[in-house]
N, C-alpha and C positions, 0 to 999 in steps of 0.2 A: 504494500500500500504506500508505502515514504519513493517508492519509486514512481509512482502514479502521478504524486503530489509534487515531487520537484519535477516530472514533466511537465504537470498544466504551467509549476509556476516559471519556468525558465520560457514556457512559450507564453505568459503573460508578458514578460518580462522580455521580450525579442520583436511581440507587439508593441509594447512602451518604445523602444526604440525603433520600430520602425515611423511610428508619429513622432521622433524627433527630427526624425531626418528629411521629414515632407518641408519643399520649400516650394511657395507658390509664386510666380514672377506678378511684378506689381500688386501685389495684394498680401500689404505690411500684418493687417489684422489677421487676416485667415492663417499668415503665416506663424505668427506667436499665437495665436491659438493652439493650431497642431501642435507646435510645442510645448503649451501648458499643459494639454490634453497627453500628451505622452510624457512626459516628467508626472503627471500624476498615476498614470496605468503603470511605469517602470517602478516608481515608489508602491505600489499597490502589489504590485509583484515582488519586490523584496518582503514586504511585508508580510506579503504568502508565505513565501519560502520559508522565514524568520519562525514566524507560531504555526500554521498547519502543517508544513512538512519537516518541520524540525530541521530545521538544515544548518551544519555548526555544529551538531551536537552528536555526539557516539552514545 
């Protein structure tokens, strides 16, 4: 099951990075957006990892 759990959470966390890297030409807003929005999903994913999947810890 800990193998389950740092799958979803490394693929949460590979989605967070993929909305950091969206950059939209002339459109400043949309563009800090996508990166709020994936700075929060990559934060959200470590935070998986951290308390559901126990990850760190033997």
């Amino acid at each position: 099951m800990k193998i389950i759990h740092s799958i979803i959470g490394i693929m949460i966390i590979l989605f967070g990075a993929l909305f950091l890297n969206i950059t939209v030409d002339n459109e400043v807003f949309r563009t800090i957006m996508y990166k709020v929005i994936g700075g929060v999903i990559l934060f959200l994913g470590v935070l998986y990892l951290k308390n559901v999947a126990k990850f760190g810890k033997q």
